[in-house]
C-alpha positions as CSV (number, residue, x, y, z in Angstrom):
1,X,-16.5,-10.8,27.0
2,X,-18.1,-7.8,25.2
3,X,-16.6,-6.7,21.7
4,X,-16.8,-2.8,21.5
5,X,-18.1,-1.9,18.2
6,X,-15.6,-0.4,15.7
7,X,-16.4,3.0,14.6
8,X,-15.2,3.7,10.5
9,X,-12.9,6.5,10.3
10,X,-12.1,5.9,6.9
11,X,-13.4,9.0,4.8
12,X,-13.5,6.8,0.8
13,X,-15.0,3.7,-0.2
14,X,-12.6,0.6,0.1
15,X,-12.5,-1.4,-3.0
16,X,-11.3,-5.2,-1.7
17,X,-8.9,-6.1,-4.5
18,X,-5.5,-8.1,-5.4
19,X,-3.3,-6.9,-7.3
20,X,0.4,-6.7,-8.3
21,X,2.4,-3.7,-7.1
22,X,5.5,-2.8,-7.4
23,X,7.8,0.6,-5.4
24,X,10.6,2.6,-5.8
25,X,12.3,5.3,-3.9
26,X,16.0,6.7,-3.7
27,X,18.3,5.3,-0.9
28,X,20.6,8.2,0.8
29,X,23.2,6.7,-1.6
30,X,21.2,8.0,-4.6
31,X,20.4,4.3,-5.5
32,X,17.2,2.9,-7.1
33,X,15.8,0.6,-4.3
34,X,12.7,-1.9,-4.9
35,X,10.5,-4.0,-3.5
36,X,7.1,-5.7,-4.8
37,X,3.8,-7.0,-3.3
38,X,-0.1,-7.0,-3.6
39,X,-2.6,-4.6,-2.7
40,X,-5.3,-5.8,-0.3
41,X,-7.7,-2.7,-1.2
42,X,-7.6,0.6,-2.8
43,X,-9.5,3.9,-1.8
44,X,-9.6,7.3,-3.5
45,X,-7.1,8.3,-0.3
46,X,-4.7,5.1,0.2
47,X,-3.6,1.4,-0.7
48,X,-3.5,-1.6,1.9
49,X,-1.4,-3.4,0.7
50,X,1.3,-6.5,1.5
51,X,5.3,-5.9,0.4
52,X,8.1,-8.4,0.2
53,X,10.2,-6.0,2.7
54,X,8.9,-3.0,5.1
55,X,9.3,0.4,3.7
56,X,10.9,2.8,6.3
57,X,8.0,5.6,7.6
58,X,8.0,8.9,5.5
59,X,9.2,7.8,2.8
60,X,8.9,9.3,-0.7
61,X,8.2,6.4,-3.2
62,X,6.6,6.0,-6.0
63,X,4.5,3.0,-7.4
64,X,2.8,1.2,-9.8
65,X,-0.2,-1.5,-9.5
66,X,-1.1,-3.7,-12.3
67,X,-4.6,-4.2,-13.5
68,X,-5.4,-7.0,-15.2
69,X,-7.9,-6.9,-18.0
């Protein structure tokens, strides 16, 4: 079988990395919800990245990664 060749779409440099991060976001209750994980690569437009439990599409959140020394 014949692989079609990917085409990149991405428009930044991906920078393969792990790293702790951890998000927040309000739930419609007005409650502080979390969850944690690690990123998988960072760009100057996103972060890949792997979390304990699935974040609902559109949410707002806010984050913070961890960079080690």
């Amino acid at each position: 079988m014949d692989e079609v060749p990917k085409i990149e779409r991405r428009k930044a440099l991906r920078v393969a990395t792990v790293l702790p991060i951890c998000f927040e976001w309000y739930s419609p209750e007005s409650e502080i919800r979390h969850t944690r994980g690690s990123t998988k690569d960072i760009s100057r437009f996103g972060i890949y990245c792997y979390l304990e439990n699935p974040l609902s599409p559109g949410l707002h959140v806010d984050f913070d990664v961890v960079f080690r020394r």
